[in-house]
N, CA, C and O of each residue as an XYZ file, in Angstrom:
624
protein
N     125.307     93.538    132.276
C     126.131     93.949    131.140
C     127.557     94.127    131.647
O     127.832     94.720    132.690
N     128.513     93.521    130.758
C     129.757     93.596    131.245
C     130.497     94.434    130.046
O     130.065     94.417    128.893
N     131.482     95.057    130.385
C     132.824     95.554    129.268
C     133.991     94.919    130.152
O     134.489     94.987    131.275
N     134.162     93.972    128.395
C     135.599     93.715    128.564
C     136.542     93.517    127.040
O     136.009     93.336    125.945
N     138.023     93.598    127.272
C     138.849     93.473    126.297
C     138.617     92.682    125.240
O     139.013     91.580    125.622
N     138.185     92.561    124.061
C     138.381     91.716    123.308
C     138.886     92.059    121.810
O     138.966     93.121    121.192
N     139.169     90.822    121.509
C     140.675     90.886    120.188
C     140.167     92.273    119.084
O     141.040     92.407    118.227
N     139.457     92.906    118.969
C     139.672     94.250    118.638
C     138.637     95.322    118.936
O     137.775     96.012    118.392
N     139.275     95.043    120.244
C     138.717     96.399    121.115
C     137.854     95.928    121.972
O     137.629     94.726    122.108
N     137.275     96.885    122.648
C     136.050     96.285    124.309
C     135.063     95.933    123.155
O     134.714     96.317    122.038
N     134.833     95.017    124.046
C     133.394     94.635    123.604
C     132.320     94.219    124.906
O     132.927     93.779    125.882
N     131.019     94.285    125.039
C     129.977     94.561    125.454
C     129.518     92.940    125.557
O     129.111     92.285    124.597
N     129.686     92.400    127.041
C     128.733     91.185    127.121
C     127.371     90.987    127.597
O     127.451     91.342    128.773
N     126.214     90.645    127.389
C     125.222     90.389    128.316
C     124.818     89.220    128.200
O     124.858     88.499    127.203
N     124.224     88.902    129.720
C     123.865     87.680    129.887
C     122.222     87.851    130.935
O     121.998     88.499    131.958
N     121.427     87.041    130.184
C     119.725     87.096    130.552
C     119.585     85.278    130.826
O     120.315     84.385    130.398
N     118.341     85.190    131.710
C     118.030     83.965    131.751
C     116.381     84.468    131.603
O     116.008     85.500    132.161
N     115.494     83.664    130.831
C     114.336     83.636    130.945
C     113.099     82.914    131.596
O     113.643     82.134    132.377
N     112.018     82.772    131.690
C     111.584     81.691    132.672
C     110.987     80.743    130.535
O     111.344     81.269    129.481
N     110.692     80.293    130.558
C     110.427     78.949    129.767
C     108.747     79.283    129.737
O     107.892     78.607    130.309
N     108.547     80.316    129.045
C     107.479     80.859    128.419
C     107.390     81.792    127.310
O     108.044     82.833    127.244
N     106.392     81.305    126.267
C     106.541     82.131    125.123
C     106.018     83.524    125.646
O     106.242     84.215    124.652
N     105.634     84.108    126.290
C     105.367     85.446    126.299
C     106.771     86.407    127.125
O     106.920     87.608    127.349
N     107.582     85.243    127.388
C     108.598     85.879    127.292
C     109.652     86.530    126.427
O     110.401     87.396    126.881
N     109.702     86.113    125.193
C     110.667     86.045    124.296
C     110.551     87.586    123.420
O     111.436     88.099    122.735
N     109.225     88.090    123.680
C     109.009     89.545    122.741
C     109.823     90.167    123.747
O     110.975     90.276    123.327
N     109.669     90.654    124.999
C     110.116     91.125    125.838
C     111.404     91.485    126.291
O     111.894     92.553    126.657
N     111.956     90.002    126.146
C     113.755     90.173    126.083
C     113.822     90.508    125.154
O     113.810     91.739    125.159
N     113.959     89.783    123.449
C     114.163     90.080    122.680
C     114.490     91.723    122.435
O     115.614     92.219    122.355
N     113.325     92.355    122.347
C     112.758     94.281    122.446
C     114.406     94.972    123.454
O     115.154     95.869    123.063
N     114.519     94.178    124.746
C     115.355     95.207    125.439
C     116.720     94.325    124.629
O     117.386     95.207    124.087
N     117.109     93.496    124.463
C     118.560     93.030    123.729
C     118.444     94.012    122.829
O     118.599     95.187    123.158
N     118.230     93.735    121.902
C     118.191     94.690    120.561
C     118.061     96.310    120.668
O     117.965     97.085    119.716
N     118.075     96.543    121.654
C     117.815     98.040    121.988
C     119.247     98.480    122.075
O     119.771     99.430    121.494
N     120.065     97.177    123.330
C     121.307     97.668    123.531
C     121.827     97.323    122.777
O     122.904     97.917    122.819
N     121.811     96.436    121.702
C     123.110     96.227    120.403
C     122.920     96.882    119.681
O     123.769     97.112    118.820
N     121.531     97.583    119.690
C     121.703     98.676    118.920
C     122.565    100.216    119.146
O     123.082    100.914    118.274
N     122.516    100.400    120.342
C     122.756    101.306    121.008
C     124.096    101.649    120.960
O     124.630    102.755    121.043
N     124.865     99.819    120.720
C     125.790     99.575    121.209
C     126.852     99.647    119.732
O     128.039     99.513    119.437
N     125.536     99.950    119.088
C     126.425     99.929    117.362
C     127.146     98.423    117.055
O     128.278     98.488    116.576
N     126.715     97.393    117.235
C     127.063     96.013    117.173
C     125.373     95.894    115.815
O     125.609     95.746    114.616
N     124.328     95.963    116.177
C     123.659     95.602    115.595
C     122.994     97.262    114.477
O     122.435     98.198    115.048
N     123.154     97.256    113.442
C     122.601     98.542    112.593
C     121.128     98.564    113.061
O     120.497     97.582    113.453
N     120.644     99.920    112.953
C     119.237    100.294    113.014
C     118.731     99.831    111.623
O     119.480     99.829    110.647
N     117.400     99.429    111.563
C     116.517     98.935    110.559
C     117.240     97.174    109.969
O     116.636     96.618    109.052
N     118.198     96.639    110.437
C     118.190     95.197    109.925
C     117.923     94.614    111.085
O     118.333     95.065    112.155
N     117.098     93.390    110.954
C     116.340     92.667    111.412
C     116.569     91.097    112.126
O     116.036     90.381    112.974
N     117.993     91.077    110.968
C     118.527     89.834    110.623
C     118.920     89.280    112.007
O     118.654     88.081    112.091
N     119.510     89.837    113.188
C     119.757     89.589    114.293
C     118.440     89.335    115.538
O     118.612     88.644    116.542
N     117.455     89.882    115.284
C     116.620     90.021    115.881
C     115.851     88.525    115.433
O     115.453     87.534    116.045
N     115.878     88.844    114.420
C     114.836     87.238    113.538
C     115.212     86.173    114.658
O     114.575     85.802    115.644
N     116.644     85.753    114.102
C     116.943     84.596    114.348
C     117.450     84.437    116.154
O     117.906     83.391    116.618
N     117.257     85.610    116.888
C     117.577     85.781    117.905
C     116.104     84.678    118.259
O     116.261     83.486    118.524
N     115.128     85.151    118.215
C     113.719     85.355    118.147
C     113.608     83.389    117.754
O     113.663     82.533    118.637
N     113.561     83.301    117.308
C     113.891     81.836    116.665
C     114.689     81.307    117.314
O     114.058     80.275    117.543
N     115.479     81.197    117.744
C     116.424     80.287    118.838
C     115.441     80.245    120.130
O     114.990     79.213    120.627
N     115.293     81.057    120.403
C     114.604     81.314    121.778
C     112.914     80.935    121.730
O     112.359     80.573    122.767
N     112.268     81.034    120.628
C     111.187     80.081    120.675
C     111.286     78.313    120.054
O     110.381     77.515    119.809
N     112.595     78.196    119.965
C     113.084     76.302    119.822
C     113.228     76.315    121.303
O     112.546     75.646    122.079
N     114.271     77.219    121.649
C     114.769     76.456    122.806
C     113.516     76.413    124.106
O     113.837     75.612    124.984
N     112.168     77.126    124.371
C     111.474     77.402    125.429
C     110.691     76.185    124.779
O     110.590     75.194    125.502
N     110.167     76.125    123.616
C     108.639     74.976    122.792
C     109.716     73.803    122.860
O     109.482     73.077    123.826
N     110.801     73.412    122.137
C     110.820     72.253    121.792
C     112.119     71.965    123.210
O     112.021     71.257    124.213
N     112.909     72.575    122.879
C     113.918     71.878    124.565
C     113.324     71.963    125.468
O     113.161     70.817    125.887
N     112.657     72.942    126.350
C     112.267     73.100    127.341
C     111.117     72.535    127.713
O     110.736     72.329    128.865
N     110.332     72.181    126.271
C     108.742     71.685    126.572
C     108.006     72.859    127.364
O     107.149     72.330    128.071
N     108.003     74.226    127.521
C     107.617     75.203    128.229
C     107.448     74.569    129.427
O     106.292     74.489    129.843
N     108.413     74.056    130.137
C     108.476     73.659    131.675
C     108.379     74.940    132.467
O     108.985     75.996    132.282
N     107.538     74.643    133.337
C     107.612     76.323    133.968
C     109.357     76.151    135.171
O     110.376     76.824    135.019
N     109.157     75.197    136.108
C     110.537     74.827    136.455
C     111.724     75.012    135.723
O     112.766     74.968    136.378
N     111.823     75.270    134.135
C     113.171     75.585    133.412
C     113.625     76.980    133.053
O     112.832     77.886    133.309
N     114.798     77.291    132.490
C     114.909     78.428    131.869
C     116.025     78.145    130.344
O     116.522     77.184    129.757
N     115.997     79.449    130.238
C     116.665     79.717    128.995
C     117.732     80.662    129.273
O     117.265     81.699    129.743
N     119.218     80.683    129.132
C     120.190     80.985    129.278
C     120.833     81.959    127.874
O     121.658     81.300    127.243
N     120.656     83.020    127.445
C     120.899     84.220    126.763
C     122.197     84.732    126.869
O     122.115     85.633    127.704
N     123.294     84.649    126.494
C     124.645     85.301    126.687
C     124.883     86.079    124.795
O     124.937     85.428    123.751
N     124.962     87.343    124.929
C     124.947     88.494    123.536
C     126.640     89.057    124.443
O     126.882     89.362    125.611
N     127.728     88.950    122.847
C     128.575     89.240    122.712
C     128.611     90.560    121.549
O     128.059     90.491    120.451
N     129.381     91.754    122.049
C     128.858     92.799    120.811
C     130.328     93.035    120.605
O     131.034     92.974    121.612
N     130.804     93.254    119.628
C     132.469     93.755    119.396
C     132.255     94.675    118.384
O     131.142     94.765    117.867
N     133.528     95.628    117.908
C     133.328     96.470    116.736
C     132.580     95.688    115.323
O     131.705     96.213    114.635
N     133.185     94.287    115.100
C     132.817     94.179    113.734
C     131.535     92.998    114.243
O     130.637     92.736    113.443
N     131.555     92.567    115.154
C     130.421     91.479    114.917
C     129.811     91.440    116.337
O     130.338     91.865    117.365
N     128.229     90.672    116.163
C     127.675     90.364    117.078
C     127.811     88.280    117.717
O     127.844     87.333    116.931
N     127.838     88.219    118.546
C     127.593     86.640    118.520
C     126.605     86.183    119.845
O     126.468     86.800    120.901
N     126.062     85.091    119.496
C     124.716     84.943    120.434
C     125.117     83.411    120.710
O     125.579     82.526    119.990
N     124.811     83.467    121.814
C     124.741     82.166    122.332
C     123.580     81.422    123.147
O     123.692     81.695    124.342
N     122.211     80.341    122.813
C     121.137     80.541    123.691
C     121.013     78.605    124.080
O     121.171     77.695    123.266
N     120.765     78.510    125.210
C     121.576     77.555    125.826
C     119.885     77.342    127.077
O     119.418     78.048    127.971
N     119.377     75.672    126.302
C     118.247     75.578    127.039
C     118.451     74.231    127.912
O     119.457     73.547    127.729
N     117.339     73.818    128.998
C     117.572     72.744    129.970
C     116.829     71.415    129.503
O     116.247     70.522    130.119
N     117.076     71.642    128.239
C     116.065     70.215    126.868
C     117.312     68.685    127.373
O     118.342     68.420    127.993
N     116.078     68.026    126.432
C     117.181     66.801    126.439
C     117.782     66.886    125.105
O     118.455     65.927    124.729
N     117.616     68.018    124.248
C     119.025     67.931    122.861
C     118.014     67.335    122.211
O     116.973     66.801    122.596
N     118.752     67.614    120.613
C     117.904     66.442    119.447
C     119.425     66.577    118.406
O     120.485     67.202    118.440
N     118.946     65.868    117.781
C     120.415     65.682    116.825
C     119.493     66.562    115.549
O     118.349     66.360    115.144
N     120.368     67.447    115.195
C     120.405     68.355    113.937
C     120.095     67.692    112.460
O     119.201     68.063    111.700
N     121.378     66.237    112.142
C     120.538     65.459    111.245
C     119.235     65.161    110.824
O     118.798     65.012    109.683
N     118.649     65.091    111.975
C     117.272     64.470    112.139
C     115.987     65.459    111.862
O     114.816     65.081    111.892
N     116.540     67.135    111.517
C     115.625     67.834    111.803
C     115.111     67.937    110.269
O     116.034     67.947    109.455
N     113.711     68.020    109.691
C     113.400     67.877    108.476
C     113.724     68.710    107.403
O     114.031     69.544    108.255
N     113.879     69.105    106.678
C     114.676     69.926    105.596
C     113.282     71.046    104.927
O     112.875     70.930    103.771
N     112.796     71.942    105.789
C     111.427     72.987    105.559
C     111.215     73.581    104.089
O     110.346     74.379    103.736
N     111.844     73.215    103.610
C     112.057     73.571    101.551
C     111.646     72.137    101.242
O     111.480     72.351    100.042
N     111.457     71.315    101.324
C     111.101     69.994    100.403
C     109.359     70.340    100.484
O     108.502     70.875    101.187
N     109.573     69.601     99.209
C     108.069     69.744     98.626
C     106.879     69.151    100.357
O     105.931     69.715    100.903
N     107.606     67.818    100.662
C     106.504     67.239    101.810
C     106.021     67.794    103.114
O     104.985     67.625    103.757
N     107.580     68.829    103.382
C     106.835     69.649    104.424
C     106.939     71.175    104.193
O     107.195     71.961    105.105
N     106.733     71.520    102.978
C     105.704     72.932    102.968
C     104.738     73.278    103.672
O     104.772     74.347    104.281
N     103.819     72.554    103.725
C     102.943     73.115    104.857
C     102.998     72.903    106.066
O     102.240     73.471    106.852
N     103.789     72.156    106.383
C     104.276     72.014    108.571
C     104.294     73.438    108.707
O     104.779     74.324    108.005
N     103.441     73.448    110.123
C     103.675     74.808    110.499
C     104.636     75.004    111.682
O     104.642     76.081    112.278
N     105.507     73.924    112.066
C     107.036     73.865    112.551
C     107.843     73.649    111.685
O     107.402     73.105    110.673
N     109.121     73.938    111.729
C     110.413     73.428    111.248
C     111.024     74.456    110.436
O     111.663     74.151    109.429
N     110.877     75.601    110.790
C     111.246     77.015    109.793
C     112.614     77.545    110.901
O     113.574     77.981    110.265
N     112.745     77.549    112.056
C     113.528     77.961    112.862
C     115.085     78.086    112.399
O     115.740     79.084    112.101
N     115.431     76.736    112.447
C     116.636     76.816    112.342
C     117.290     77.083    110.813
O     118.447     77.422    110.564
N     116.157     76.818    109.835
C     116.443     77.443    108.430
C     116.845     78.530    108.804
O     118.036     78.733    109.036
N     115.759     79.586    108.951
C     115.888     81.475    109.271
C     116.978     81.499    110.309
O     117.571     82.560    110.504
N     117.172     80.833    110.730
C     118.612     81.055    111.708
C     120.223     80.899    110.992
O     121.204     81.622    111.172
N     120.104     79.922    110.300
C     120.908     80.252    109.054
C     121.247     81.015    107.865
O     122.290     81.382    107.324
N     119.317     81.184    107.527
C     119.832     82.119    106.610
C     119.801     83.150    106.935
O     119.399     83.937    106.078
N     120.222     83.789    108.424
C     119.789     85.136    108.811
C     121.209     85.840    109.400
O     121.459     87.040    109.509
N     122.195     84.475    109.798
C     123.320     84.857    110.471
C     124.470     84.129    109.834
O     124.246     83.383    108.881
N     125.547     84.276    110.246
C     126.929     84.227    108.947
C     126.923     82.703    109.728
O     126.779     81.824    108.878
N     127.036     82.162    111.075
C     127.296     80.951    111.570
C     126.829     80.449    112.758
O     127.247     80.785    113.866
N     125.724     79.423    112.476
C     125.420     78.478    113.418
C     126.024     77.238    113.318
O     126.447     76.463    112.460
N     125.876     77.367    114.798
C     126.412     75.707    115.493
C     125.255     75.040    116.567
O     124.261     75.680    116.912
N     125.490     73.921    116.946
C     124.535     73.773    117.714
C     125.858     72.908    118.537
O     126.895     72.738    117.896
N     125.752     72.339    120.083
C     126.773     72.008    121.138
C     125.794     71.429    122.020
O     124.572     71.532    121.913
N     126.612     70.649    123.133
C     126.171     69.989    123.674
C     124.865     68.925    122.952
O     123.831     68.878    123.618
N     124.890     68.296    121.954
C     123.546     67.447    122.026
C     122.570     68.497    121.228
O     121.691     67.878    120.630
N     122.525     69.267    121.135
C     121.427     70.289    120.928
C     120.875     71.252    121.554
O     120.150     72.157    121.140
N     121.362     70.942    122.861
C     121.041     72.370    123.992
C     121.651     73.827    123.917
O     121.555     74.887    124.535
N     122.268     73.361    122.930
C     123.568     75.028    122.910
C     123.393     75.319    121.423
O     123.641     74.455    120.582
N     122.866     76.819    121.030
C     123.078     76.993    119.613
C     123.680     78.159    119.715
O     123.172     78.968    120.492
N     124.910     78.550    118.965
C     125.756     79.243    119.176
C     125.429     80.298    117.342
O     125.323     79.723    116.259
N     125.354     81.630    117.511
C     124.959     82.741    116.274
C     125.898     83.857    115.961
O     125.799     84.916    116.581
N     126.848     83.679    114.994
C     127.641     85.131    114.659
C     127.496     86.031    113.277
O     127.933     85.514    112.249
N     127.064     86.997    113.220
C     127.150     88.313    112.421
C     128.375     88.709    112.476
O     129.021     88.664    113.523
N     128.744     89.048    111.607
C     130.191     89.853    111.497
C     129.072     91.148    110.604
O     128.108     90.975    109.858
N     129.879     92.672    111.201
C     129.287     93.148    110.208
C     129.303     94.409    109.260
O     130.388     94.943    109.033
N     128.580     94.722    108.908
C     128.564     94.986    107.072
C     128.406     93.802    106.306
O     128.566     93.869    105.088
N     128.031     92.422    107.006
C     127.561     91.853    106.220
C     125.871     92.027    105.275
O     124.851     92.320    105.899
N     125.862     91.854    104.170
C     124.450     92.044    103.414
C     123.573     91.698    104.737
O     124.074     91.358    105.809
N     121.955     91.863    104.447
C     121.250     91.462    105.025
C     120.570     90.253    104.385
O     121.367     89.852    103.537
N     119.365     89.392    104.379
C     119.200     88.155    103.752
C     118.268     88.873    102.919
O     117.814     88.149    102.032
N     117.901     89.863    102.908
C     117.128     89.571    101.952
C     117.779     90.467    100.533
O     117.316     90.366     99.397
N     119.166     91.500    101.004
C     119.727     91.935    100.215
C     120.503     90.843     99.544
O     120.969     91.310     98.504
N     120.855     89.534     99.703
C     121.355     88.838     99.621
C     120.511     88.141     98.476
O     121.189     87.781     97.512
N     119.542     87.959     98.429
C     118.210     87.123     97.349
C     118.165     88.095     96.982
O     118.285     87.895     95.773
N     118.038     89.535     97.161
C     117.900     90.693     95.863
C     119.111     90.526     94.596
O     118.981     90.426     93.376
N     120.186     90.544     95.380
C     121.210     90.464     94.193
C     121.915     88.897     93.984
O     123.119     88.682     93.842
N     120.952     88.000     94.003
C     121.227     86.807     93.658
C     120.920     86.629     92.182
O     119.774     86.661     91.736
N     122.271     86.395     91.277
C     121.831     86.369     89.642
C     120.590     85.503     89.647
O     120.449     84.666     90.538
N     119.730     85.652     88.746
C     118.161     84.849     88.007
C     119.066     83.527     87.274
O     118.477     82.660     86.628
């Protein structure tokens, strides 16, 4: 964990590498979220950061990494007064984003992949993905709604 200056005020960096196993991801996940919480970057009881934290990190270990035990997963959490930003950065060969299937169409309702990067969107103000697909980059600014306060007060 680092403190350093940023454009309004210190902000709180950490950086984790994981080994390229799903029984890793509860684990980090649990201690990140402890300190952004701690850290007043992430509110107690929203989720929204955690979700899609959680979701990056089981794309990047299953589908980039192929759970190579030889690989890892690269975790860098930025906390500032108003926002959080995540950056999770795997040793895949990339996929192009176009290509990934659209999990709301009638044909793949029932896939029981391809929900990830939806909930990663609809969970955080901005994804990107870099390099090829190896880099997906996550920012909260916040007092933003949460998603599901967001579908609560969505007019009918």
């Amino acid at each position: 964990m680092t403190i350093v200056d940023g454009q309004n005020g210190p902000c709180i960096e950490l950086e984790h590498s994981l080994p390229s196993q799903v029984a890793a991801i509860s684990p980090v996940v649990d201690k990140l979220m402890v300190l952004l919480r701690g850290c007043g970057c992430v509110p107690e009881g929203v989720s929204d950061v955690e979700i899609a934290l959680r979701e990056a990190l089981a794309n990047a270990i299953i589908h980039g990494n192929r759970e190579d035990p030889r690989k890892h997963v690269h975790v860098t959490c930025r906390c500032e007064p108003d926002e959080v930003s995540i950056t999770v950065k795997d040793e895949g060969q990339g996929f192009e984003i176009n290509k990934v299937a659209d999990p709301t169409a009638p044909e793949n309702i029932g896939f029981v992949h391809g929900r990830g990067i939806y909930l990663m969107k609809a969970f955080m103000d901005e994804v990107r993905f870099e390099e090829g697909g190896v880099v997906v980059h996550m920012r909260k600014r916040a007092g933003q709604p949460a998603a599901k306060d967001v579908q609560k007060n969505r007019p009918e």
